[in-house]
TORTOR-242680 format. One record per residue (C-alpha): residue number from 1; y, z, x negated. Coordinates in steps of 0.5 Angstrom, whole numbers, padded with zeros to 4 digits. Layout:
<NUM, <Y, Z, X>>
...
END
This chain:
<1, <-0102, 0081, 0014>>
<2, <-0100, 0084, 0007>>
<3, <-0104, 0089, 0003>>
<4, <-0102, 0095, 0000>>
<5, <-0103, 0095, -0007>>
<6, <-0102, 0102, -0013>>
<7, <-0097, 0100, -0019>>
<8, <-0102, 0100, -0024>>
<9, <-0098, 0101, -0030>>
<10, <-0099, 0107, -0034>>
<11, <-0093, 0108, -0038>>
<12, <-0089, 0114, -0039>>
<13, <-0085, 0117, -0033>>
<14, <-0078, 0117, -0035>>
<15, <-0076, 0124, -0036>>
<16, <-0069, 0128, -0033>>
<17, <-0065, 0126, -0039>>
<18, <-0067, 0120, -0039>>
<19, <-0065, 0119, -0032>>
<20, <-0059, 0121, -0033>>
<21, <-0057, 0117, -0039>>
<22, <-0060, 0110, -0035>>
<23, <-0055, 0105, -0032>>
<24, <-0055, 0107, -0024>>
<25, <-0051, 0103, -0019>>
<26, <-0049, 0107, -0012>>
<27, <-0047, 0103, -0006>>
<28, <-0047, 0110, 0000>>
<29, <-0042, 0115, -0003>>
<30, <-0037, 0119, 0002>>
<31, <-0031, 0121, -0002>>
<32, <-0030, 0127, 0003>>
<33, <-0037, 0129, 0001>>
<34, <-0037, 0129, -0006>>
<35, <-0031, 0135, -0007>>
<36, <-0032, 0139, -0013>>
<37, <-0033, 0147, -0010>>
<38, <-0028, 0149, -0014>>
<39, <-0023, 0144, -0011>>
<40, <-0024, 0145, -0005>>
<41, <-0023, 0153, -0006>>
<42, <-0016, 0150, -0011>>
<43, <-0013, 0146, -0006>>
<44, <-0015, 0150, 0001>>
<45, <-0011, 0156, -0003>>
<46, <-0005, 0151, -0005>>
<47, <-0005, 0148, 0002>>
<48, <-0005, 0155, 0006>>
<49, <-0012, 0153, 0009>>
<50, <-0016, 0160, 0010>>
<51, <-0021, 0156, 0015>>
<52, <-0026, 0156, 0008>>
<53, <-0033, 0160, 0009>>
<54, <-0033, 0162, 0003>>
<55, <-0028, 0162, -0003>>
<56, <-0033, 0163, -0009>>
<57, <-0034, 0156, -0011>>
<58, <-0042, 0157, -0012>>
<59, <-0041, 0161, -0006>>
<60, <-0038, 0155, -0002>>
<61, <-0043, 0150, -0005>>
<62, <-0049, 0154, -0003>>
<63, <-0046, 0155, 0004>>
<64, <-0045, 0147, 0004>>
<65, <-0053, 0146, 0002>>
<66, <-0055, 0150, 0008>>
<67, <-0051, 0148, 0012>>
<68, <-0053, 0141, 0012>>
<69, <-0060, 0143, 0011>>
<70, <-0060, 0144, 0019>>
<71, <-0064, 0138, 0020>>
<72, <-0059, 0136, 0025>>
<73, <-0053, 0130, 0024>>
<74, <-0049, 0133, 0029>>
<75, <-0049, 0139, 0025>>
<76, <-0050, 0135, 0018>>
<77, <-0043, 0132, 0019>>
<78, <-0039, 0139, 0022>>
<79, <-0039, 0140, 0015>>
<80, <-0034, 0135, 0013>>
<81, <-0028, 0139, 0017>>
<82, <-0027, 0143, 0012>>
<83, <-0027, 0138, 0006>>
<84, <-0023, 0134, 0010>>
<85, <-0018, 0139, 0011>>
<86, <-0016, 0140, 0004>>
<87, <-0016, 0132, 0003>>
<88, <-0008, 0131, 0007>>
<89, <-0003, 0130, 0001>>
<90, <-0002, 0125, -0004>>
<91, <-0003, 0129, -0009>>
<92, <-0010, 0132, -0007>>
<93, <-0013, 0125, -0005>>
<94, <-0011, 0122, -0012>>
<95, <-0014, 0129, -0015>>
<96, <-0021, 0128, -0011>>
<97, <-0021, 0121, -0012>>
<98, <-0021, 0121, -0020>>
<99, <-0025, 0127, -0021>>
<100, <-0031, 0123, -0017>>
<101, <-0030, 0118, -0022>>
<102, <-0031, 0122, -0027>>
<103, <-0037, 0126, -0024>>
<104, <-0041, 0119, -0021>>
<105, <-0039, 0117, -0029>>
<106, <-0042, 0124, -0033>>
<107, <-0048, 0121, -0028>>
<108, <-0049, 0115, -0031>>
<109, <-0046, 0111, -0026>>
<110, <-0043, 0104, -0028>>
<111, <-0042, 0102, -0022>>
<112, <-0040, 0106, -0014>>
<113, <-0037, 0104, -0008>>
<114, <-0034, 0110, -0005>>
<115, <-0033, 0110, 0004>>
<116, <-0028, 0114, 0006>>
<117, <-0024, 0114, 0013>>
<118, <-0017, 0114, 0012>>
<119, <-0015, 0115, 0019>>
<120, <-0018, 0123, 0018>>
<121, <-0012, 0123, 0013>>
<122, <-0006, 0123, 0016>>
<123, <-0005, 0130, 0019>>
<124, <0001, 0132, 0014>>
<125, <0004, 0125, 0015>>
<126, <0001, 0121, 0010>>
<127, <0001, 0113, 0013>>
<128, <-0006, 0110, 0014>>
<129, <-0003, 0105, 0008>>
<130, <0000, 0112, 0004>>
<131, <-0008, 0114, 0004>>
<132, <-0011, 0108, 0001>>
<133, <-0007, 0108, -0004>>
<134, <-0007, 0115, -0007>>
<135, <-0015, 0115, -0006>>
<136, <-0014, 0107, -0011>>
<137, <-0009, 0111, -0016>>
<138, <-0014, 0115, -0017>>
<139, <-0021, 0111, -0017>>
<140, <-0016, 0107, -0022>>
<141, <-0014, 0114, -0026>>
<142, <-0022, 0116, -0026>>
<143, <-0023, 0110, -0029>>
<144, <-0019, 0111, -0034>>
<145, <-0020, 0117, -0036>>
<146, <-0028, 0116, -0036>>
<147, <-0026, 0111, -0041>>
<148, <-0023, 0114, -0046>>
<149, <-0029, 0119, -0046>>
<150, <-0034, 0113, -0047>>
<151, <-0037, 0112, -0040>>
<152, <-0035, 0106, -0038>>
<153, <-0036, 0105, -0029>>
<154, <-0033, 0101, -0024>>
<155, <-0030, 0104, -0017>>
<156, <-0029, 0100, -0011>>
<157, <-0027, 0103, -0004>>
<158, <-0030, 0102, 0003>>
<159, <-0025, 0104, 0008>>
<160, <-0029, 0106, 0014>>
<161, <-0028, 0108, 0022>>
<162, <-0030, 0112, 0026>>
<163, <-0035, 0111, 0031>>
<164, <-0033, 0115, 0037>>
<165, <-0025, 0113, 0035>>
<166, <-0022, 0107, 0037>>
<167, <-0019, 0104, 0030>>
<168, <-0024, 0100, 0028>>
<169, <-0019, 0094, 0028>>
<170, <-0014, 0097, 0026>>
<171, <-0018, 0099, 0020>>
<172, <-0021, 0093, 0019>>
<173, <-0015, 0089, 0019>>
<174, <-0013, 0094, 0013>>
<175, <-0019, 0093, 0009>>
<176, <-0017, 0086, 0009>>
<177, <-0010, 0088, 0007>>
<178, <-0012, 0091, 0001>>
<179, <-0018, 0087, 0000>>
<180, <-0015, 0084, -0008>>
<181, <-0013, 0091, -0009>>
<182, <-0018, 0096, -0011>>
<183, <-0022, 0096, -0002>>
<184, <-0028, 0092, -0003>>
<185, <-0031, 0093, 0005>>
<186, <-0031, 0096, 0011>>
<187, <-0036, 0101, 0015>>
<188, <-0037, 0105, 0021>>
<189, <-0039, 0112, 0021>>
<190, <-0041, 0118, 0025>>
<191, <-0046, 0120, 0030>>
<192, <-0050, 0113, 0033>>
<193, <-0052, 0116, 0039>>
<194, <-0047, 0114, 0044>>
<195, <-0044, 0110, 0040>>
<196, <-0046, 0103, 0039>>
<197, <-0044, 0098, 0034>>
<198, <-0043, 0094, 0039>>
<199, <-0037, 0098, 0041>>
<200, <-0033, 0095, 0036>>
<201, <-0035, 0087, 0036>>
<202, <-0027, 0086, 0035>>
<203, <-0027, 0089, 0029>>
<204, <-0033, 0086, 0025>>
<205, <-0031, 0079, 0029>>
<206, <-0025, 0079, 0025>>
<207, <-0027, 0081, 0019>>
<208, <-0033, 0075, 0019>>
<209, <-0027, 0070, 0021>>
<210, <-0024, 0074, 0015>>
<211, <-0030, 0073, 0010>>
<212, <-0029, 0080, 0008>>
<213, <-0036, 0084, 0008>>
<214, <-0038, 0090, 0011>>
<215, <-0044, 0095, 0013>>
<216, <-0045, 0100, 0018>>
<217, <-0049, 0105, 0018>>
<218, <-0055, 0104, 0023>>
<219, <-0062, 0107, 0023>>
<220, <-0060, 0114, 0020>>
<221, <-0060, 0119, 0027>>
<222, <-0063, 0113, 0031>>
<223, <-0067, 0108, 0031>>
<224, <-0070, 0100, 0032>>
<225, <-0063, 0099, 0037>>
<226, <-0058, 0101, 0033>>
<227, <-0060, 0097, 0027>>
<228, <-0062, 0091, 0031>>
<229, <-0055, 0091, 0033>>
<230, <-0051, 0092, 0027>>
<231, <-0054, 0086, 0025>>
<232, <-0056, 0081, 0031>>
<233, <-0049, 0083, 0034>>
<234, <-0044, 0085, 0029>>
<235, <-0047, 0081, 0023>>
<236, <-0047, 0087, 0018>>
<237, <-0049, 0085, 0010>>
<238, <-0052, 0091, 0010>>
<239, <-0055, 0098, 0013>>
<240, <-0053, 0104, 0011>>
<241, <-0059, 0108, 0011>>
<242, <-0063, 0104, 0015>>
<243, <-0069, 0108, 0014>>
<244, <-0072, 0108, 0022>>
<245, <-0073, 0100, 0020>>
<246, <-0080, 0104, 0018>>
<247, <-0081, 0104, 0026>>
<248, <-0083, 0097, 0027>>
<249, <-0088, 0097, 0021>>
<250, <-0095, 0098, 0022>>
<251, <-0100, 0101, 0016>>
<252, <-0107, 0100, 0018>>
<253, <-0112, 0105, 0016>>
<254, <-0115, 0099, 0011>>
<255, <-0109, 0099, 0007>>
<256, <-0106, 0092, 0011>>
<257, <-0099, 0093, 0014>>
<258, <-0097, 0088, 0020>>
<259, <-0089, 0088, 0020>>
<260, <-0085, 0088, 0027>>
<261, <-0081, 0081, 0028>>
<262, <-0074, 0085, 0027>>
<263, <-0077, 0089, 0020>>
<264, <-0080, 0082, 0018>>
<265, <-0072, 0079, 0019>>
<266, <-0069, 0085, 0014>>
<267, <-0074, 0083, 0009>>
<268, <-0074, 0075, 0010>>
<269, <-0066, 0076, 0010>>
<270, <-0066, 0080, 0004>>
<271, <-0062, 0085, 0008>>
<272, <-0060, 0091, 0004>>
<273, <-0062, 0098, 0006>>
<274, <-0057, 0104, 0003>>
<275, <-0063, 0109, 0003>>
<276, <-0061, 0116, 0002>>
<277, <-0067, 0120, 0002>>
<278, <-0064, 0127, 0000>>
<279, <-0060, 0126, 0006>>
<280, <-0064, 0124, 0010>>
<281, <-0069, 0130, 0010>>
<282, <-0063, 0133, 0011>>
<283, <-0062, 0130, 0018>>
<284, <-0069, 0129, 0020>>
<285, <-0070, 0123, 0019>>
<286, <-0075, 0124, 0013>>
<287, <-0080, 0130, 0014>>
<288, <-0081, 0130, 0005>>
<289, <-0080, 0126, -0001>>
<290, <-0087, 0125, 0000>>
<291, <-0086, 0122, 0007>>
<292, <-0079, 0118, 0006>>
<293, <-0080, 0110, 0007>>
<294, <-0077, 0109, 0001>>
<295, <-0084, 0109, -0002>>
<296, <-0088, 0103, 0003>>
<297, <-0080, 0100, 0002>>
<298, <-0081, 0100, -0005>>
<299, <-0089, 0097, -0005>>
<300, <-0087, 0092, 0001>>
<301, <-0081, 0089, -0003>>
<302, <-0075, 0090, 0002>>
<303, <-0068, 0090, -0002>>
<304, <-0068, 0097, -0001>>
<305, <-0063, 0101, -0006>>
<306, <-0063, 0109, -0008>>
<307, <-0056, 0114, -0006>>
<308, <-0054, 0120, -0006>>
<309, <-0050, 0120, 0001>>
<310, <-0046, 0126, 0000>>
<311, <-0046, 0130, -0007>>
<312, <-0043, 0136, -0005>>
<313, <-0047, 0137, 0003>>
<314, <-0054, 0135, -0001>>
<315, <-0053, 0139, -0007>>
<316, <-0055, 0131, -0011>>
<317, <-0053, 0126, -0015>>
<318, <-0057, 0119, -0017>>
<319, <-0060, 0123, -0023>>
<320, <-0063, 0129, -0018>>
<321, <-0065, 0122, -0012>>
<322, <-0068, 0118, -0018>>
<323, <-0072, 0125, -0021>>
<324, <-0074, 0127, -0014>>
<325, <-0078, 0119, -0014>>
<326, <-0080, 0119, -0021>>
<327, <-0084, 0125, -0019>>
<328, <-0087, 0124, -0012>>
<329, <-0088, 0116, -0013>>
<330, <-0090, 0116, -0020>>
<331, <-0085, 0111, -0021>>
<332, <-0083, 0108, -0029>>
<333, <-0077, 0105, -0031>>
<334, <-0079, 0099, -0029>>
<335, <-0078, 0101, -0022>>
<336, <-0071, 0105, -0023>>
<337, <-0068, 0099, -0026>>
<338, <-0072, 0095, -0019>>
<339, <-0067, 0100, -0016>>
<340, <-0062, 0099, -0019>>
<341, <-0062, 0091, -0020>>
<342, <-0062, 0091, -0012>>
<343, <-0057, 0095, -0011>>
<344, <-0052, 0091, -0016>>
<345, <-0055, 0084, -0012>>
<346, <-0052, 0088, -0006>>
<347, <-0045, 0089, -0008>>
<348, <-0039, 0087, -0006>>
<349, <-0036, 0084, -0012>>
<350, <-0036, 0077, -0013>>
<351, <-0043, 0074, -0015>>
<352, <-0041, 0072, -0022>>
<353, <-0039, 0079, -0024>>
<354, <-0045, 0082, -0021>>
<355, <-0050, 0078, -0025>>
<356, <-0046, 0080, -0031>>
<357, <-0046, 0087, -0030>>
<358, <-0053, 0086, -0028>>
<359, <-0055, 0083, -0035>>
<360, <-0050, 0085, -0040>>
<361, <-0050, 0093, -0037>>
<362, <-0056, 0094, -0033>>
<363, <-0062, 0091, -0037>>
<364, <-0059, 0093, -0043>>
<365, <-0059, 0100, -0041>>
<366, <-0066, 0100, -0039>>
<367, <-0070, 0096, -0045>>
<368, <-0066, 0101, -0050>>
<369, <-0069, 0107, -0046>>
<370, <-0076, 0104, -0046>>
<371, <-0076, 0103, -0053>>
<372, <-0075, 0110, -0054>>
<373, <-0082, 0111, -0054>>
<374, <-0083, 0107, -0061>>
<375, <-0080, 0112, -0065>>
<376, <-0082, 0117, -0062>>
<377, <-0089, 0117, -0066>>
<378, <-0090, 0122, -0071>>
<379, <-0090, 0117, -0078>>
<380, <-0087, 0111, -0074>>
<381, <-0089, 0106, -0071>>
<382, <-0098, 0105, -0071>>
<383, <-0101, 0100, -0076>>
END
């Protein structure tokens, strides 16, 4: 039995500003859920696309958000044909991959890790390996000119396969490929119901024979099942979403929660949770801010971590998710930096590099904003 208990601490709310220039690591990025309006309406004109809704790129944001506004992830994910059309060529996939970097890092992003599905490229005849490395090329230009503009991040891809196609294997064998060449990991993507995990057992078991990483997206749409097979099953090093792990948790009218034995697991095993909370409004999963589990997840301790699932559909960023937290729970830099730590322990990068990140980029970061408050008093510090 654990009692709840409020975060005493009453230091200053961090203000947007602040959020922003915060270090912030994002492990839940759809590249093909990220693309700037007025790349989409550029490339689709290039293309010969006219399937567009709206040609006006703030016309075409807005139909975005609406239409991922729909509380359903059936709908949600509709919304994904009209970027991925435009993202068949070389060219256009080196562009949308660099402009993401330069976005995630004007967000104070200093580290991503960014899924897409190369098998949702090969329309104009691009090779699965042809993808991986246009989308790299450009993570890797991003980098660079995010660089010479003073901001420094670091961007590792996550190939992912669709649940309801049969590529996994083949998928994950080119995760594994290029695994020393800018791929971090694997994931599985789409609609959960219908389509098990456990459908691609022969994907995951060779990843793990592989030692490679990998997470899959559990506990968005449905519920207890699909998480207790993407882990006792398949063996995932994280949950992508995971936020329905709330329906095996029992708070009390006395303020005491009881955990299910599968929650008790998730937060004993230090199994990350990939939360999203503006998404997962979107898709129902959550009725407001106020009610996402992220909250009692923070107060319980889980390794919970904040994304922004896709920027684009969810009209987000970190700074947006952070600031939406900051003021429905109250939270200080002190949890802003919780978060962030959290994430960059559930990296796929190797350990030593996480910890220096961790200790020579994050916590950095964070005192410096902390410190603010010292010389901002009219005449200095009190005496």
């Amino acid at each position: 039995m654990t009692m709840l208990s409020q975060n005493p601490s009453e230091a200053p709310l961090p203000s947007e500003t602040q959020i922003g220039r915060a270090p912030k690591v994002l492990l839940h990025d759809h590249l093909d859920g990220g693309l700037r309006p007025e790349t989409i309406v550029e490339l689709a004109a290039e293309q010969g696309y006219e399937r567009l809704p709206e040609t006006d790129p703030e016309r075409l944001r807005e139909w975005f958000r609406e239409a991922a506004d729909s509380g359903s992830l059936v709908r949600y994910l509709e919304t994904f044909a009209h970027t991925c059309a435009v993202m068949q060529t070389r060219d256009a996939l080196v562009r949308v991959a660099a402009e993401c970097v330069l976005d995630l890092a004007a967000d104070g992003v200093v580290y991503a890790e960014i899924r897409y599905a190369p098998e949702q490229h090969l329309e104009a005849g691009l090779t699965l390996e042809e993808v991986v490395e246009a989308v790299n090329e450009g993570f890797r230009e991003g980098e660079r000119l995010a660089a010479a503009e003073g901001r420094r991040i670091r961007v590792g891809a996550l190939l992912t396969a669709m649940r309801h196609a049969a590529r996994a294997l083949e998928i994950a064998e080119l995760a594994n490929r290029y695994r020393d060449l800018g791929v971090v990991g694997f994931d599985i993507a789409g609609a959960e119901a219908g389509f098990p995990p456990t459908r691609h057992l022969d994907a995951f078991e060779f990843l793990k024979r592989e030692n490679n990483h990998f997470t899959i997206h559990a506990g968005e749409a449905f519920g207890l099942p699909s998480i207790w097979q993407a882990l006792q099953w398949c063996g995932a090093d994280r949950l992508g979403h995971g936020v329905r792990i709330i329906d095996d948790i029992e708070v009390a009218e006395d303020g005491s929660v009881k955990l299910g034995r599968l929650a008790a697991y998730v937060r004993d095993k230090r199994i990350p949770l990939e939360l999203c909370p503006t998404s997962n409004l979107q898709t129902g999963a959550a009725a407001s801010y106020a009610e996402h589990p992220i909250g009692l997840l923070r107060r319980l301790r889980f390794r919970a971590t904040v994304n922004t699932d896709n920027r684009l559909m969810s009209a987000t960023s970190m700074t947006r998710e952070f600031t939406h937290l900051v003021r429905t729970f109250r939270y200080t830099l002190d949890d802003l930096q919780w978060f962030t730590v959290n994430a960059m322990k559930s990296a796929f990068i190797p350990f030593d590099e996480r910890l220096a990140m961790i200790n020579d980029v994050i916590k950095p970061g964070y005192a410096a904003l902390r410190s603010e408050w010292l010389f901002s008093r009219p005449g200095g510090l009190p005496s």
